[in-house]
Each structure stands twice: as structure tokens, then as C-alpha cells.
C-alpha positions, 0 to 999 in steps of 0.5 A, a space after each residue: 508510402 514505404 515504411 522508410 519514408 513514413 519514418 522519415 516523416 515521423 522523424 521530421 515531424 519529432 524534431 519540428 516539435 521538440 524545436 517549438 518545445 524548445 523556443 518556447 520554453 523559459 530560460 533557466 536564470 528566468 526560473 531559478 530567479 524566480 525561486 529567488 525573489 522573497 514574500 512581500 514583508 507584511 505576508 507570513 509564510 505557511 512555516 512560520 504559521 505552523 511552528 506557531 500552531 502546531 505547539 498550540 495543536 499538539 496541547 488541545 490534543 493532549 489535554 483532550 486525550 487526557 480528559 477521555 482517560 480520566 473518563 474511562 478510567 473506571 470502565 477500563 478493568 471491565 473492558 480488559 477483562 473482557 478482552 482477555 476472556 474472549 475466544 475467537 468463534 474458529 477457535 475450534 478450526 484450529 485444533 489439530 492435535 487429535 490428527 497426530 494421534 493417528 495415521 490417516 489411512 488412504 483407501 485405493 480407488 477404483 479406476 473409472 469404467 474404460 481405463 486400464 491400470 497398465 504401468 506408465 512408461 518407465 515406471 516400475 512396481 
């Protein structure tokens, strides 16, 4: 087979699917009125549950968070103190004045046995 006829053949067989695709797909008024048909009346929805709870859960949390602080209250001067002594362990890395105090000074190296130190193309010294 040549490639125009197998494209020919794909083509066909593409169009034969998006067809059944199509016949089998549900009309849009089918679901759009089914986004319009309502709970049964005895049935609260997620929504509503969660504006009641979420008051209910924002206070439990609250009142907890509350009852940790007056716990750690005494220890939190302790911990602060701590916290503002401590020194990273790489500290020291990150000291860099004493390579400005003075200029680092490049030794020429040697060329390596068998290469020659003739001037590149272009380039003048």
C-alpha cells in the first residue's frame, strides 16, 4: 500500500469514530438539565454543612492554640535566647574579608612535555 491510500484509510477510519463518538454522546439540554434538577429536601448539602462547621472548627483551634501558649509561655524567653545566640556551623565559609586585604598572585604554569608556546592565530604579544 502507498502512503496516500493508507492515508486514505486512516482518514476514514477517523471520521467512522468521531461519528459513533458523536451518535453516542448525550444531548446538551439532557445535561444541562441535569445540573438543574435540585436535592431531595430532607438531604443537607456539603455547603451548608461546612458553614456550620467550619465556625465550630475555627474556635476548637483556636481555643487549643491558645491553651499550648499559656503552656510555653515561661519557656519561650529560654528558647528565644537560645535562638538568637546560635551560629551557623559554616559561618566561618562565609568569612571573606581577609581575600580583599590582598591580590592573589597567578604563578604561570609550565606548558606540558610536547606542546609548543607559539602564539595562536591572531593573537599578538
Amino acid at each position: 500500500m502507498n502512503n496516500q491510500a493508507e492515508d486514505s484509510e486512516l482518514e476514514r477510519l477517523f471520521r467512522e469514530e468521531r461519528r459513533s463518538a458523536e451518535a453516542a454522546a448525550p444531548h446538551a439540554d439532557i445535561l444541562l438539565s441535569r445540573l438543574k434538577r435540585r436535592r431531595p429536601a430532607g438531604r443537607p448539602s456539603v455547603g451548608r454543612a461546612a458553614l456550620v462547621l467550619a465556625p465550630v472548627l475555627i474556635l476548637a483551634v483556636g481555643a487549643l492554640f491558645l491553651r499550648s501558649r499559656a503552656h510555653r509561655a515561661d519557656e519561650l524567653p529560654a528558647a528565644a535566647a537560645r535562638l538568637a545566640s546560635w551560629k551557623a556551623p559554616t559561618d566561618a565559609l562565609l568569612w571573606t574579608s581577609d581575600l580583599w586585604k590582598r591580590i592573589p598572585v597567578l604563578a604561570p604554569r609550565a606548558p606540558a612535555p610536547g606542546l609548543s608556546l607559539e602564539p595562536a592565530k591572531g593573537v599578538e604579544r
